[in-house]
N, C-alpha and C positions, 0 to 999 in steps of 0.2 A: 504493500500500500504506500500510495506516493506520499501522504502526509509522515506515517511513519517513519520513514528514512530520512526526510530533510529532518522533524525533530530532531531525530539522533546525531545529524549533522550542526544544527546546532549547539546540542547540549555538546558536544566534544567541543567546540570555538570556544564556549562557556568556561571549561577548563585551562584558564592560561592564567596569568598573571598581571597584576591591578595594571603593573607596564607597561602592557601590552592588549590589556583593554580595548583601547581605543580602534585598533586592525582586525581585531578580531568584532568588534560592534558593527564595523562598517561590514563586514561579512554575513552577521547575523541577519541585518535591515535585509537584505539579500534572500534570505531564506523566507525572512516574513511577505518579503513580497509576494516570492512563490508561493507563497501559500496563501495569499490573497487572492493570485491568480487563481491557482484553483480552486477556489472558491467560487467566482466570478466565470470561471468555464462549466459552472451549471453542473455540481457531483450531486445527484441526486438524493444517495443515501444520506438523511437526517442525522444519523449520528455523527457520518464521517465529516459532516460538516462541522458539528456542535466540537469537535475532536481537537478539530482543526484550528478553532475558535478561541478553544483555551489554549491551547498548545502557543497560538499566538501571545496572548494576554502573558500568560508564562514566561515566554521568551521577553518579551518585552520587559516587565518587572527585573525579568535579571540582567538584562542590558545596563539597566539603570542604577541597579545596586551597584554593580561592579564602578561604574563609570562615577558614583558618588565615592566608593572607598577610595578609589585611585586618583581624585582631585585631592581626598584628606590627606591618604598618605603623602600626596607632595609635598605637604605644607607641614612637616613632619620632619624633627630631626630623624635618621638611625639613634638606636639605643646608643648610650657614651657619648654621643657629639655635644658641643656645648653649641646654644642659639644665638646669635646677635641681629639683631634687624632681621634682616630676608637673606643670612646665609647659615649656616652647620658648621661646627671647625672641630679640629681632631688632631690629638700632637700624640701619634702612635707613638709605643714603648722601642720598638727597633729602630736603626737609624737605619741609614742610606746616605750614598754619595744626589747630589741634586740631577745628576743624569737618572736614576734609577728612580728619585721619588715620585715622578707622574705616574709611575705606572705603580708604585707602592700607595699611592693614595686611589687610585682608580679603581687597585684588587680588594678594597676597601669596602668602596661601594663604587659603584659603573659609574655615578656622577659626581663622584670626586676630584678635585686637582690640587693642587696647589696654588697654596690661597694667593688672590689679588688681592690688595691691601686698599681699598678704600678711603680716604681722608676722615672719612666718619668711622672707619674702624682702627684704625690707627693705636689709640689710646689701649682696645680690648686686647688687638694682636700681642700687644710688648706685654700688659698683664697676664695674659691665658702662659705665653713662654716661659715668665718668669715664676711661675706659678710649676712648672714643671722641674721636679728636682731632679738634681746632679745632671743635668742637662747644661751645657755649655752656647746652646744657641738653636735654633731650628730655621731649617732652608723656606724661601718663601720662591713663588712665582717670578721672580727677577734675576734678569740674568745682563748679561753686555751684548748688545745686539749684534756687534764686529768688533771686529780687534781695535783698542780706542776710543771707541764708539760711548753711542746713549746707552743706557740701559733702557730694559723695556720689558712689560709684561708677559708673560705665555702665549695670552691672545693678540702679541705685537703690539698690542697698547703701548702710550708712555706714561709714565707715573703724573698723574692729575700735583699730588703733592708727594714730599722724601719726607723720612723720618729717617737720614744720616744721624750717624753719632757722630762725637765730633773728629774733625779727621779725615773721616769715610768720604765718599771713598778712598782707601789709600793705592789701589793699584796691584791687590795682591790677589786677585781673583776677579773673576768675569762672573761669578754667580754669587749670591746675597743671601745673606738669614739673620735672621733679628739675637739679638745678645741673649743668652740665658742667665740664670743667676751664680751658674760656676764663676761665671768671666766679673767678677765682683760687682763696680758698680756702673759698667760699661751699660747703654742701652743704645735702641735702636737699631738703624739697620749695619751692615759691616760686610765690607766685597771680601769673598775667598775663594779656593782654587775649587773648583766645583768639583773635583775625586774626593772629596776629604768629606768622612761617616758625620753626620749629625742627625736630628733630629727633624722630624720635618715638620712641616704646619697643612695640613690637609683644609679642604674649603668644597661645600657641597652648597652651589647657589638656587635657592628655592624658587626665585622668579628670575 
């Protein structure tokens, strides 16, 4: 029976993840159509149609649940991140060199990076660091764009405002991470050779 199988073709789309909700919804619309159509191609028997009706109704409601959990969970740290405005941050226990951390923040969670420092996040970033013990500093998003050059964000950006210590940059790396509380009373940012294990500063942006 042709209702029966597109059901079961939906309810398997149904099975995916809040992530991924939304290509799988656009599939579903798809089946309720067809089943609209046949409805509309005139199936005679009464119940197969009543079947068919709910079956709709059914699908539809669970389109909608999904598609509401998966808007919540966006706006949703992961467990452990700390929140500030409309982003996630996370200063994992392992280190890494700053070539290695995108991809140590991203096995994290898929929408992880390496945090862009904001002018309005500024003041949190050096707190949450310092805040991390026996930590000597954590890598951020910033690197030197060419040999000499600007520095500039992950996403090519250039930094809106610096939070240099003083000094900084002195020329002894192409990649940056903010002071930790080992380095006494050093804050802000500070350039070093980007092979060298630190801490890194993860960033999961919500909008």
């Amino acid at each position: 029976m042709v209702s029966s199988s597109l059901l079961l073709s939906a309810a398997a789309l149904l099975l995916v993840s809040p992530s991924t909700a939304s290509s799988a919804s656009g599939a579903v619309q798809d089946i309720i159509e067809q089943l609209s159509t046949g409805c509309r191609a005139g199936i005679d028997d009464s119940a197969a149609v009543e079947e068919i009706r709910l079956g709709q109704e059914e699908i539809s409601e669970m389109v909608t649940s999904i598609q509401k959990q998966a808007a919540q969970e966006a706006e949703e740290c992961p467990s452990g991140w700390t929140r500030h405005r409309d982003s996630c941050y996370l200063i994992p226990l392992s280190k890494s060199s700053w070539y290695e951390a995108q991809h140590h923040c991203a096995a994290l969670d898929r929408r992880a990076r390496l945090a862009t420092v904001a002018p309005s996040a500024g003041d949190f970033t050096e707190q949450l660091v310092a805040s991390t013990r026996g930590s000597y500093g954590a890598w951020i998003g910033l690197s030197r764009l060419e040999q000499a050059g600007e520095f500039g964000w992950i996403d090519g950006a250039r930094p809106v405002a610096t939070r240099w210590n003083t000094g900084e940059p002195s020329g002894d790396g192409d990649c940056v991470h903010i002071w930790g509380p080992e380095h006494g009373a050093a804050k802000g940012w500070n350039d070093l050779p980007c092979h060298i294990a630190s801490h890194i500063l993860c960033q999961i942006k919500l909008r």
